[in-house]
C-alpha positions in Angstrom: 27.8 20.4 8.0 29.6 18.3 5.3 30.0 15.7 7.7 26.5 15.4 8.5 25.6 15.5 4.8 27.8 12.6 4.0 26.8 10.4 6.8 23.2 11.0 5.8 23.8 10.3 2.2 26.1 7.2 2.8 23.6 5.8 5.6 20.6 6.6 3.2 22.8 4.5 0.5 23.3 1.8 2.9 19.8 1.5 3.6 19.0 1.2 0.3 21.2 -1.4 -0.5 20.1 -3.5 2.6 16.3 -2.9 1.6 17.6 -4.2 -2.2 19.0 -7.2 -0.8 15.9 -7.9 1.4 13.9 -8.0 -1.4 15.9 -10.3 -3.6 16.0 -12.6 -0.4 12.2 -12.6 -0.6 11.7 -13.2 -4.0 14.2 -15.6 -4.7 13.9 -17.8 -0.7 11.0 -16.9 1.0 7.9 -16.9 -1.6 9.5 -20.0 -3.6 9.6 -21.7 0.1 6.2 -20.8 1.2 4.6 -21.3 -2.1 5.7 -24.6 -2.8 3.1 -26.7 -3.9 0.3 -24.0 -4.5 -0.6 -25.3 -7.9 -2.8 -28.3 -6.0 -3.9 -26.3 -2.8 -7.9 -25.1 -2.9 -7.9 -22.0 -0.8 -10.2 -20.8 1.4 -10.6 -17.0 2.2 -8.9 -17.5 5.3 -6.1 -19.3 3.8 -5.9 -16.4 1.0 -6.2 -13.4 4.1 -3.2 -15.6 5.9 -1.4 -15.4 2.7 -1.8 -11.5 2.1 -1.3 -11.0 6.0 2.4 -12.8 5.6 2.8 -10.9 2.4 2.0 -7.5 4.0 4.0 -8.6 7.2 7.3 -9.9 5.6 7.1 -6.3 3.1 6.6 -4.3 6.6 9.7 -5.4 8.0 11.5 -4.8 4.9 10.4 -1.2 3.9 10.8 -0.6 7.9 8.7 2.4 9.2 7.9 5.7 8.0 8.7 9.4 9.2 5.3 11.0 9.7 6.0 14.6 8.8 3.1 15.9 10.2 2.4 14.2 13.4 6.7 14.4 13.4 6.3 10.5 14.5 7.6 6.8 13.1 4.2 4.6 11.5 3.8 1.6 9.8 3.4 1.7 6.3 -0.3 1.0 5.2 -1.2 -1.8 2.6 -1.4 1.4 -0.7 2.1 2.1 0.0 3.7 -0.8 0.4 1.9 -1.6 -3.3 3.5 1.5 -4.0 7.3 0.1 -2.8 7.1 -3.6 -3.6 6.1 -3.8 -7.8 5.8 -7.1 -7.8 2.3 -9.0 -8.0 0.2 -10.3 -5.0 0.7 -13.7 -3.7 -2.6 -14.3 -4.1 -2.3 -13.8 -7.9 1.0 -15.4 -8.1 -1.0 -18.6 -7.0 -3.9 -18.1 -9.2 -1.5 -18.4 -12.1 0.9 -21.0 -11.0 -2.9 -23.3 -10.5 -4.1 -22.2 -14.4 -0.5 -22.9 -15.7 -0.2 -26.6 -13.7 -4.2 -26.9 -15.0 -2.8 -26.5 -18.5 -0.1 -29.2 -18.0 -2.4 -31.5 -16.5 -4.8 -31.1 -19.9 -2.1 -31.4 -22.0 -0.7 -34.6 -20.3 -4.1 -36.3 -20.5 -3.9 -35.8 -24.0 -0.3 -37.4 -25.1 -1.3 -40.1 -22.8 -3.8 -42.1 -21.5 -5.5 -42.5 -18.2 -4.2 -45.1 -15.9 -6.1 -47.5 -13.6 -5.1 -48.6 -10.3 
């Protein structure tokens, strides 16, 4: 029995670690990749579903699937809990923001300098 136990609490601890790791992989490689250059895109609401699709998607196959304790069978995770796992804000939002904050550089450059015709 003390095997079991510490196989289940070192593979628990693995899996932990490898779901740590996922995450800094998609926070620091994947979301800078994909939203490169969202300060000058104009998005649709299919462009922002595709967005929170691939969001949802890529968190999925991070989190894996969950033990159903009732129906004793594996699931998906739906959209609440994987809000619940991943703290981080929406992509959706994160462009919202990175638009406003290029907006404000814009305004601010028009003002040091002025417009050019050409």
């Amino acid at each position: 029995m003390e095997r079991l136990f510490s196989f289940s609490a070192e593979y628990f601890g693995v899996q932990f670690r490898i779901q740590k790791f996922n995450d800094s992989v998609y926070r620091n490689i994947i979301l800078p990749a994909v939203l490169y250059g969202c300060e000058t895109w104009s998005l649709t609401l299919r462009e922002e579903r595709r967005l929170r699709l691939f969001d949802n998607r890529v968190l999925r196959r991070i989190f894996g699937p969950k033990r159903d304790e009732v129906k004793e069978e594996w699931r998906k995770l739906h959209n609440e809990e994987l809000n619940d796992l991943y703290s981080s804000r929406k992509i959706f939002w994160v462009t919202k923001s990175r638009r406003t904050r290029w907006a404000g550089h814009v305004a601010l450059m028009l003002q040091r300098r002025g417009l050019y015709r050409v």
